[in-house]
N, CA, C and O atoms as CSV, one atom per row, in Angstrom:
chain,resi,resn,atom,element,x,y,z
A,1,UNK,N,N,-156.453,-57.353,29.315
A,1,UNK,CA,C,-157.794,-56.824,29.411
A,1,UNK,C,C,-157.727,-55.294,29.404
A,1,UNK,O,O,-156.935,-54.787,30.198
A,2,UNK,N,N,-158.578,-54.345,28.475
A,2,UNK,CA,C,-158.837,-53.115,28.376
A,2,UNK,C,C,-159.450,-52.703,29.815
A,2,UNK,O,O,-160.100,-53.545,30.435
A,3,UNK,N,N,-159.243,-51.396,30.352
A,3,UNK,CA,C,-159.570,-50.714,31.377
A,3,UNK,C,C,-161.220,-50.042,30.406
A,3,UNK,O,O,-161.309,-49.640,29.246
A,4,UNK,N,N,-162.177,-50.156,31.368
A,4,UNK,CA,C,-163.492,-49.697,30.954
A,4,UNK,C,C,-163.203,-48.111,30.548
A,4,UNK,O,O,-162.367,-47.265,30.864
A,5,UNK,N,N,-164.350,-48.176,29.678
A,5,UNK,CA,C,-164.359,-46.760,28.939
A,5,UNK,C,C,-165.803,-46.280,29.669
A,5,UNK,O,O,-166.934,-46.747,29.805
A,6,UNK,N,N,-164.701,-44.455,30.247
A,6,UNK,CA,C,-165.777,-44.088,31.001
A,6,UNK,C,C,-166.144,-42.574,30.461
A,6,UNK,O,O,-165.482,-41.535,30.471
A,7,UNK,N,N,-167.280,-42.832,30.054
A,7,UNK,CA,C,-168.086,-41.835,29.803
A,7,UNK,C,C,-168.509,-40.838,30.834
A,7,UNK,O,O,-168.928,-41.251,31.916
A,8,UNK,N,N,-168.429,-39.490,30.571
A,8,UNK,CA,C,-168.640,-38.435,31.348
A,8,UNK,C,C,-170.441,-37.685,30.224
A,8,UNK,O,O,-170.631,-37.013,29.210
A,9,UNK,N,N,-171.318,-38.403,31.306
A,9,UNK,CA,C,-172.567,-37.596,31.224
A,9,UNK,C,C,-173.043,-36.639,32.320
A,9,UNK,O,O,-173.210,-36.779,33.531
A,10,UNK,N,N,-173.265,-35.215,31.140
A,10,UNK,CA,C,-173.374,-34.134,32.128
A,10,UNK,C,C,-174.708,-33.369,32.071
A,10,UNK,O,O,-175.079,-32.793,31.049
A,11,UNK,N,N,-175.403,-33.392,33.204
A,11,UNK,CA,C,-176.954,-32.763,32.885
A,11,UNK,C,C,-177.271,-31.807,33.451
A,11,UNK,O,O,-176.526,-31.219,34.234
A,12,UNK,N,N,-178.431,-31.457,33.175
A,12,UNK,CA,C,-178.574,-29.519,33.567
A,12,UNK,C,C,-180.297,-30.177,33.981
A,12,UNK,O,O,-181.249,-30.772,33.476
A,13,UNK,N,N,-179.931,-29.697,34.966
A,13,UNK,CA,C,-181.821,-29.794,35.908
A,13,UNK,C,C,-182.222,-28.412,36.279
A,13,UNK,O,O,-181.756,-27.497,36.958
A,14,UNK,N,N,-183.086,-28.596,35.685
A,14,UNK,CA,C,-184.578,-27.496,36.049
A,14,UNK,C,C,-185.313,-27.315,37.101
A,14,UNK,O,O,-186.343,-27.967,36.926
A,15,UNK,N,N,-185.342,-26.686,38.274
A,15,UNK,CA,C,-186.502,-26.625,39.004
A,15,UNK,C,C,-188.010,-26.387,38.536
A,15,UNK,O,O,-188.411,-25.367,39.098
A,16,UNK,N,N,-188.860,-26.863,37.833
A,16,UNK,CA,C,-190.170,-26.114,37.605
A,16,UNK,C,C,-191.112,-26.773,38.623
A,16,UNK,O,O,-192.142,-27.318,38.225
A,17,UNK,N,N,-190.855,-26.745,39.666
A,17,UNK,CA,C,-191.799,-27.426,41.158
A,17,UNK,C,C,-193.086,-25.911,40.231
A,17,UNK,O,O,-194.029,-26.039,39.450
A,18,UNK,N,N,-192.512,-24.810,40.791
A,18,UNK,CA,C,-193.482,-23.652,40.886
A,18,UNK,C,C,-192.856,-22.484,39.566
A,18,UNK,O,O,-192.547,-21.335,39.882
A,19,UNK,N,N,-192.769,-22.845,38.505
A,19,UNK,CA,C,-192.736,-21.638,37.371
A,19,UNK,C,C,-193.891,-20.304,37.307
A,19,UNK,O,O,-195.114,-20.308,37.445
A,20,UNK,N,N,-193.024,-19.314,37.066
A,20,UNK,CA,C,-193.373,-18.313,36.663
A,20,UNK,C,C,-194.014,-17.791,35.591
A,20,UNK,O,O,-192.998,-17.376,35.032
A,21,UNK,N,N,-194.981,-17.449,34.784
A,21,UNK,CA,C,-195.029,-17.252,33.504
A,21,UNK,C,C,-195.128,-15.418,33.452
A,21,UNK,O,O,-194.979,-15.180,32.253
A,22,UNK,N,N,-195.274,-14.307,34.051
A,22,UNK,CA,C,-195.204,-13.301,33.946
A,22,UNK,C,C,-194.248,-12.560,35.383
A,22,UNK,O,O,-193.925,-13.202,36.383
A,23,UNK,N,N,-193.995,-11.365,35.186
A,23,UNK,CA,C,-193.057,-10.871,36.010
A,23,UNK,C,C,-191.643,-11.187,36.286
A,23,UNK,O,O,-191.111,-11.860,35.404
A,24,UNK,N,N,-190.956,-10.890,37.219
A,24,UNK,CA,C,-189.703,-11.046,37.060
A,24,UNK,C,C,-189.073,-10.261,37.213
A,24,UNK,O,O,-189.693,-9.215,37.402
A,25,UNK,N,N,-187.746,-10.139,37.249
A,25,UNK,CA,C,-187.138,-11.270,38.101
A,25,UNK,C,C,-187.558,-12.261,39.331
A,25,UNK,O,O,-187.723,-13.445,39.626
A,26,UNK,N,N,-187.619,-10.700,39.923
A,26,UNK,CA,C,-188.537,-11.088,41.135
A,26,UNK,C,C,-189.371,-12.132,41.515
A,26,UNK,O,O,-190.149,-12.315,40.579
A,27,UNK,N,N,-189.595,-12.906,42.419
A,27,UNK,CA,C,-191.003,-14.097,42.855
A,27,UNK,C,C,-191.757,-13.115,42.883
A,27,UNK,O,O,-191.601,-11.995,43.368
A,28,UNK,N,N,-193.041,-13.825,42.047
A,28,UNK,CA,C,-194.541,-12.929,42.369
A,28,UNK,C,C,-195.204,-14.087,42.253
A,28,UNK,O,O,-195.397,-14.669,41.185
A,29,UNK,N,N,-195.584,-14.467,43.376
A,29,UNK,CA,C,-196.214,-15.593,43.536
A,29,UNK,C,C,-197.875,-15.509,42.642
A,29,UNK,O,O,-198.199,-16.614,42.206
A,30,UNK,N,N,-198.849,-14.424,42.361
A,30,UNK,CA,C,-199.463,-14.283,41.740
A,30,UNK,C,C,-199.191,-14.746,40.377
A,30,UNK,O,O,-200.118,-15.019,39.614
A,31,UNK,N,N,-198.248,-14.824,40.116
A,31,UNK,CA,C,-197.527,-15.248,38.744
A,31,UNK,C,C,-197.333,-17.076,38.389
A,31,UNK,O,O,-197.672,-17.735,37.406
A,32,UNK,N,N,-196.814,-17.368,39.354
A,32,UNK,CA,C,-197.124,-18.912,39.533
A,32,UNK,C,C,-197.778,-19.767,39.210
A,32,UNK,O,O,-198.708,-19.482,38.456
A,33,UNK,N,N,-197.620,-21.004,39.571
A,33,UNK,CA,C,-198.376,-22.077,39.085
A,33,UNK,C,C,-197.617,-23.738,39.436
A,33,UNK,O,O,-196.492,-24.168,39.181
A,34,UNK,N,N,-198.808,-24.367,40.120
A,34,UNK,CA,C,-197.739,-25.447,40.872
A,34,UNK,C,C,-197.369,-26.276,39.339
A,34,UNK,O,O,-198.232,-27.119,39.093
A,35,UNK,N,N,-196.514,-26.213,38.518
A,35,UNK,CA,C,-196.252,-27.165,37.646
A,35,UNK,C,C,-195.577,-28.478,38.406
A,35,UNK,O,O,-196.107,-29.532,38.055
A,36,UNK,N,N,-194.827,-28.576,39.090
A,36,UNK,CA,C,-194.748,-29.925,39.907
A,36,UNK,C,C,-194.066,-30.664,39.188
A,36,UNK,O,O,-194.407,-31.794,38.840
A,37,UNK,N,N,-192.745,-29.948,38.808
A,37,UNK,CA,C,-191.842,-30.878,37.892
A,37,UNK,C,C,-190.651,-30.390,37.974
A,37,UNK,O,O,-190.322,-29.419,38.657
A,38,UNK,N,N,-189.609,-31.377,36.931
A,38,UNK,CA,C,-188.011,-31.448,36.416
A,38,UNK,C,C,-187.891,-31.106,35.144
A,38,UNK,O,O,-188.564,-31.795,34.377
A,39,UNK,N,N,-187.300,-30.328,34.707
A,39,UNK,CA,C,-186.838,-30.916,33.275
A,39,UNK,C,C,-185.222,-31.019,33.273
A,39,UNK,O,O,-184.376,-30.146,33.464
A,40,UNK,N,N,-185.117,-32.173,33.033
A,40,UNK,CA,C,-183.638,-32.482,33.115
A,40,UNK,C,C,-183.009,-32.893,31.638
A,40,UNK,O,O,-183.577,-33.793,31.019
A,41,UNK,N,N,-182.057,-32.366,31.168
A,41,UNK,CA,C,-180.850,-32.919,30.169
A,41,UNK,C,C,-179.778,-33.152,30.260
A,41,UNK,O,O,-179.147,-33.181,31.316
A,42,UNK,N,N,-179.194,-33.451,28.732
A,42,UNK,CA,C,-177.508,-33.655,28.156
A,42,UNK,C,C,-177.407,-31.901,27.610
A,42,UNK,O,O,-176.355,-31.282,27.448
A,43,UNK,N,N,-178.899,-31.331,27.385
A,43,UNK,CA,C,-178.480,-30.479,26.692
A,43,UNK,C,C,-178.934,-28.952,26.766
A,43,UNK,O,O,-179.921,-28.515,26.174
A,44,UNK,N,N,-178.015,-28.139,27.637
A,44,UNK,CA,C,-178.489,-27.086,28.563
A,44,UNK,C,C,-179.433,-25.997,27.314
A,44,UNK,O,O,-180.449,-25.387,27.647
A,45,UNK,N,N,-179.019,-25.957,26.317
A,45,UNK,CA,C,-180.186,-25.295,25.148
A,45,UNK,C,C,-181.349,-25.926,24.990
A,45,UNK,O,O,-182.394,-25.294,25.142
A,46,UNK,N,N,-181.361,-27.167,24.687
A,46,UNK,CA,C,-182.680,-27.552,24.365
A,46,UNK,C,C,-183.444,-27.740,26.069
A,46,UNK,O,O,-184.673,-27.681,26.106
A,47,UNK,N,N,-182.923,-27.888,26.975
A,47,UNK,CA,C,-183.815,-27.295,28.169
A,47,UNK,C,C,-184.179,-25.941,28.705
A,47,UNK,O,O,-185.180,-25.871,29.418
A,48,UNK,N,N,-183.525,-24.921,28.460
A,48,UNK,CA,C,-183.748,-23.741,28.258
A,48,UNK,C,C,-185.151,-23.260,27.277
A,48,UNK,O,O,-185.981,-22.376,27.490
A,49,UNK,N,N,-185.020,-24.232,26.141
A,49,UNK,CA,C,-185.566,-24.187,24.945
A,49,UNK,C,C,-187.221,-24.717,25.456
A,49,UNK,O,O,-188.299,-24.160,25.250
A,50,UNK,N,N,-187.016,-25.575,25.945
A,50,UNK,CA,C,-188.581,-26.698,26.540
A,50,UNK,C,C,-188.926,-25.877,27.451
A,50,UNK,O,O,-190.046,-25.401,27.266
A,51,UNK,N,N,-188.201,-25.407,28.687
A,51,UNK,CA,C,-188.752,-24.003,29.980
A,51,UNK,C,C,-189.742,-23.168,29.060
A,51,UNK,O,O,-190.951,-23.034,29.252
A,52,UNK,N,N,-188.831,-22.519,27.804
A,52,UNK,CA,C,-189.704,-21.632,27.689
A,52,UNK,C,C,-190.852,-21.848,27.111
A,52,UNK,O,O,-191.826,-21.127,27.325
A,53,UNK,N,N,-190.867,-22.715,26.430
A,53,UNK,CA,C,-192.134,-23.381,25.697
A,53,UNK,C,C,-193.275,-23.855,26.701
A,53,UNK,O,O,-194.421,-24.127,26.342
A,54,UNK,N,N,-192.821,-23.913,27.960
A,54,UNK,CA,C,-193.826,-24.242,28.674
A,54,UNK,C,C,-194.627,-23.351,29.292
A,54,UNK,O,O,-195.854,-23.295,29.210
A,55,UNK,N,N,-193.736,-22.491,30.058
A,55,UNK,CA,C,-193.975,-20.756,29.798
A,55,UNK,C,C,-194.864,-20.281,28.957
A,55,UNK,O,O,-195.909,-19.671,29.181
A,56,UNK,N,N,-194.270,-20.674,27.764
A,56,UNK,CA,C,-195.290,-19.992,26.686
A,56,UNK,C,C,-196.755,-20.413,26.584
A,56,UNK,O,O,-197.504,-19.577,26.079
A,57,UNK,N,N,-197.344,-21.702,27.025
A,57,UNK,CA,C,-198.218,-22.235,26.889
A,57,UNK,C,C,-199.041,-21.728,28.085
A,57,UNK,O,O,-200.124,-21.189,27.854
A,58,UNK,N,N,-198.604,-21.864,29.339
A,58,UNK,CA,C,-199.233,-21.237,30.114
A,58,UNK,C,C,-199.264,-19.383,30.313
A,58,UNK,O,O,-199.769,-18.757,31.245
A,59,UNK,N,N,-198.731,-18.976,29.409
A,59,UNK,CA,C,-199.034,-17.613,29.310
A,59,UNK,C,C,-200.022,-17.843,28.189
A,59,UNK,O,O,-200.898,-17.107,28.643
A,60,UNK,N,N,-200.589,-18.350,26.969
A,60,UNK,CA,C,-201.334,-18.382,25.913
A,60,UNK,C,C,-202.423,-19.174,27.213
A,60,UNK,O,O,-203.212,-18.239,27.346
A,61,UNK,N,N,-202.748,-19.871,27.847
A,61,UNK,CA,C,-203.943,-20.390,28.697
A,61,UNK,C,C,-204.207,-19.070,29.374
A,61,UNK,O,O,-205.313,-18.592,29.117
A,62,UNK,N,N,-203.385,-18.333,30.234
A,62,UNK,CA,C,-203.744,-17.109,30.743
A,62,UNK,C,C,-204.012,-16.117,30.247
A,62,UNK,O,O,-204.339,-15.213,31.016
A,63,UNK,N,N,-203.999,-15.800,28.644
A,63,UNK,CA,C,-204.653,-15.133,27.772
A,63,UNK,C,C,-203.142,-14.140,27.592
A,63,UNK,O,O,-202.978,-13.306,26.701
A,64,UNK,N,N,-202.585,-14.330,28.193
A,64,UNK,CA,C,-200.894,-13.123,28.134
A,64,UNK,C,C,-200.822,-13.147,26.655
A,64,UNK,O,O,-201.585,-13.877,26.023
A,65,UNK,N,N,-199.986,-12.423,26.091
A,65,UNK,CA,C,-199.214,-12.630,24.754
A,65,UNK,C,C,-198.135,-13.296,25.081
A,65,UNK,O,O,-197.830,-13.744,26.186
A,66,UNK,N,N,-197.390,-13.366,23.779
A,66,UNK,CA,C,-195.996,-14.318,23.970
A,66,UNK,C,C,-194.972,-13.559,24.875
A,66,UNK,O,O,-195.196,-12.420,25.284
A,67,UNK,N,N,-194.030,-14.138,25.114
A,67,UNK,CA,C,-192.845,-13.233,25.165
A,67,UNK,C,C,-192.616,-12.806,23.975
A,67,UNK,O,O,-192.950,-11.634,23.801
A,68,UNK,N,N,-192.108,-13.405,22.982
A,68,UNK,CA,C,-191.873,-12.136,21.783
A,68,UNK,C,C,-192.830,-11.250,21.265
A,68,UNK,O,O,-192.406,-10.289,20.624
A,69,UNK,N,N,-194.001,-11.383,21.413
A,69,UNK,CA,C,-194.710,-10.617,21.489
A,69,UNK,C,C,-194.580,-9.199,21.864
A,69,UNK,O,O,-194.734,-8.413,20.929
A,70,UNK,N,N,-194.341,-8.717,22.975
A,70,UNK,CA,C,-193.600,-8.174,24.244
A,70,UNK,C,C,-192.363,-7.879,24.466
A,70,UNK,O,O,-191.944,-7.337,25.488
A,71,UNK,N,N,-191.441,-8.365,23.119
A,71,UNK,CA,C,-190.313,-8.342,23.351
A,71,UNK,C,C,-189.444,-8.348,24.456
A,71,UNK,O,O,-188.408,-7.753,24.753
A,72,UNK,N,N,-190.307,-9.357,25.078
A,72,UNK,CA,C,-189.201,-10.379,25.805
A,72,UNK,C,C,-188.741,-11.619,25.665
A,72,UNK,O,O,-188.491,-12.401,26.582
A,73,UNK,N,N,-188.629,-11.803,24.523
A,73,UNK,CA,C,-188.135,-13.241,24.289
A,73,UNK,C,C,-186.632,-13.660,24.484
A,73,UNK,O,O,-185.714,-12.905,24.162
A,74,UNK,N,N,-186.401,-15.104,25.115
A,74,UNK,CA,C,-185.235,-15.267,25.617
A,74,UNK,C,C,-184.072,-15.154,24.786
A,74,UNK,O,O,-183.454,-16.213,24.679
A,75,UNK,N,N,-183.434,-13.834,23.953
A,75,UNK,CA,C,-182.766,-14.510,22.973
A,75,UNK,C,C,-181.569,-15.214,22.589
A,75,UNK,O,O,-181.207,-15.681,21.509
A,76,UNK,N,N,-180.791,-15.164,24.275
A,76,UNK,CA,C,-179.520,-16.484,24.912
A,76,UNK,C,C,-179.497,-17.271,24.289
A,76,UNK,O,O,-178.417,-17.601,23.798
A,77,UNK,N,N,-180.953,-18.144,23.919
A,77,UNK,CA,C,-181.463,-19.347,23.852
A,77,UNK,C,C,-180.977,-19.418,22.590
A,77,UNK,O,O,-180.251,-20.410,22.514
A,78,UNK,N,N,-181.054,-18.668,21.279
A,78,UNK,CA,C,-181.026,-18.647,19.975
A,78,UNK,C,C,-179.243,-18.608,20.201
A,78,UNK,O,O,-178.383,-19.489,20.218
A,79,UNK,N,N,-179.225,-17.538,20.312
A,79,UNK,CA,C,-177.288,-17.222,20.937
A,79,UNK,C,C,-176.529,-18.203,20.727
A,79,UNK,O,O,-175.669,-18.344,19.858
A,80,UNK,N,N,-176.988,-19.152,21.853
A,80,UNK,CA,C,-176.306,-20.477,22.414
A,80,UNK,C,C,-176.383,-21.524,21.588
A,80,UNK,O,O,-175.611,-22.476,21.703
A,81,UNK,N,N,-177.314,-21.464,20.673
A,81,UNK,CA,C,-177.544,-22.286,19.353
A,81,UNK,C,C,-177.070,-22.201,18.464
A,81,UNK,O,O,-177.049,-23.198,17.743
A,82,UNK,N,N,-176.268,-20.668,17.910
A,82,UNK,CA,C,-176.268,-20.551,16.881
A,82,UNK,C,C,-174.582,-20.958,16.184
A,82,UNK,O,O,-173.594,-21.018,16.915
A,83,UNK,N,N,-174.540,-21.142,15.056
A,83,UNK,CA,C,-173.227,-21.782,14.020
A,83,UNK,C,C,-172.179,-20.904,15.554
A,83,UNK,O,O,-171.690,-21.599,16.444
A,84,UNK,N,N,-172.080,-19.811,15.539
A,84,UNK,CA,C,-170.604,-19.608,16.047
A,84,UNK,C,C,-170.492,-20.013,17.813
A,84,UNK,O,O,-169.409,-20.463,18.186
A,85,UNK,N,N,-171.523,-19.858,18.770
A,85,UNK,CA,C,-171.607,-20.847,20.238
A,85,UNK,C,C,-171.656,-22.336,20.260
A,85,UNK,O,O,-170.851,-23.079,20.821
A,86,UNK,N,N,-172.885,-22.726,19.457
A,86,UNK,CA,C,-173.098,-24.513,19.201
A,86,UNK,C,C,-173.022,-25.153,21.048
A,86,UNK,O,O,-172.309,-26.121,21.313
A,87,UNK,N,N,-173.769,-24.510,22.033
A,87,UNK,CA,C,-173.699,-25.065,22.740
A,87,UNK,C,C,-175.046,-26.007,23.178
A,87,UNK,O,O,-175.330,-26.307,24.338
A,88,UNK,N,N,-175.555,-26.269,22.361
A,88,UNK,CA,C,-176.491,-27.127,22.281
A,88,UNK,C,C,-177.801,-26.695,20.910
A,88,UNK,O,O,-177.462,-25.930,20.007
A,89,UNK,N,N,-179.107,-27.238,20.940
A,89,UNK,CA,C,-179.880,-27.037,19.876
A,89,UNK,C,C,-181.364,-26.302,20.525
A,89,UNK,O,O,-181.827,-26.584,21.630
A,90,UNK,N,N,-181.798,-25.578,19.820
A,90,UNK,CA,C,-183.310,-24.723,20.011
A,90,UNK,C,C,-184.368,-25.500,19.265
A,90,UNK,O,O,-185.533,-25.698,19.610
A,91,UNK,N,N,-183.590,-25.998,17.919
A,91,UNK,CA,C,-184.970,-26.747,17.320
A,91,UNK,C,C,-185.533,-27.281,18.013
A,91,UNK,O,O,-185.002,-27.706,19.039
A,92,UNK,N,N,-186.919,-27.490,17.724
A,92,UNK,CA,C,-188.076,-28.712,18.437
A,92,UNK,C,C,-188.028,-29.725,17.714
A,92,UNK,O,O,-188.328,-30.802,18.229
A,93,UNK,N,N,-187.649,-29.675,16.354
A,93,UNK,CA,C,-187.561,-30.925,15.807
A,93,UNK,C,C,-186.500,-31.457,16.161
A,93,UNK,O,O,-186.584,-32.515,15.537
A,94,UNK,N,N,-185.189,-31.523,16.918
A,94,UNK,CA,C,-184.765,-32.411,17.330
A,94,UNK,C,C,-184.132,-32.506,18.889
A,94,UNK,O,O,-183.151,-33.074,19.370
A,95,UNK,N,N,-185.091,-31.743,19.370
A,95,UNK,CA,C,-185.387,-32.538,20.843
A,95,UNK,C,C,-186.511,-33.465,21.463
A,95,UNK,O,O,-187.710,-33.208,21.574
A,96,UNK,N,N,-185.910,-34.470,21.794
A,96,UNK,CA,C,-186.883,-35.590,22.334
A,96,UNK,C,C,-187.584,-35.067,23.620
A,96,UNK,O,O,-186.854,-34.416,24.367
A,97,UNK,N,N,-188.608,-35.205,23.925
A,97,UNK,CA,C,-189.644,-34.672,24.925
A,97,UNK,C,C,-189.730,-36.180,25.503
A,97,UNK,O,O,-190.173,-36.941,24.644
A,98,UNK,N,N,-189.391,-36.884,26.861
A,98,UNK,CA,C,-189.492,-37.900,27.060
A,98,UNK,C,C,-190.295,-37.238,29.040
A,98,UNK,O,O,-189.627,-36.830,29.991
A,99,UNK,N,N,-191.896,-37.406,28.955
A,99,UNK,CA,C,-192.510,-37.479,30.297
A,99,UNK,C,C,-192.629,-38.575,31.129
A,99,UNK,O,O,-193.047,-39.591,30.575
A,100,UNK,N,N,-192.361,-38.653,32.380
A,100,UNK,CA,C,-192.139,-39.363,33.331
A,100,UNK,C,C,-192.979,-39.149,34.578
A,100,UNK,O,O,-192.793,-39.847,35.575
């Protein structure tokens, strides 16, 4: 009999109980917003990638501009994606968005 094959799954969790969408580093609680959630993966880019997108949405509801706008956009995120890091993916087309 074969000894089981054991898979090593490794995930990267998000606090977004209370995200930020302006300021920073710093807590500015004026900045806040109870989002009241996780985002958890396999894949520390494409969660990086979904943070900010969420970010982004609630800065476009608060009338803010983007981060790139502003040139602050995260650009790690691209970094960590790209042919020579490959430590995960930025596209939206192929990350699954699965809410719970």
């Amino acid at each position: 009999m074969l000894p089981p094959i054991r898979q090593k799954v490794r995930l990267t969790i998000c606090d977004a109980i209370a995200p930020q969408y302006e300021g920073g580093p710093s807590y500015m609680p004026q900045w806040s917003w109870p989002f009241n959630g996780l985002i958890v993966s396999r894949d520390p880019v494409a969660l990086d990638y979904t943070g900010w997108q969420i970010i982004e949405q609630k800065r476009a509801e608060k009338g803010l501009q983007s981060l790139r706008s502003v040139k602050r956009e995260p650009v790690y995120i691209a970094t960590a994606a790209d042919p020579r890091h490959r430590l995960g993916t930025n596209d939206p087309n192929l990350i699954e968005k699965v809410e719970i």
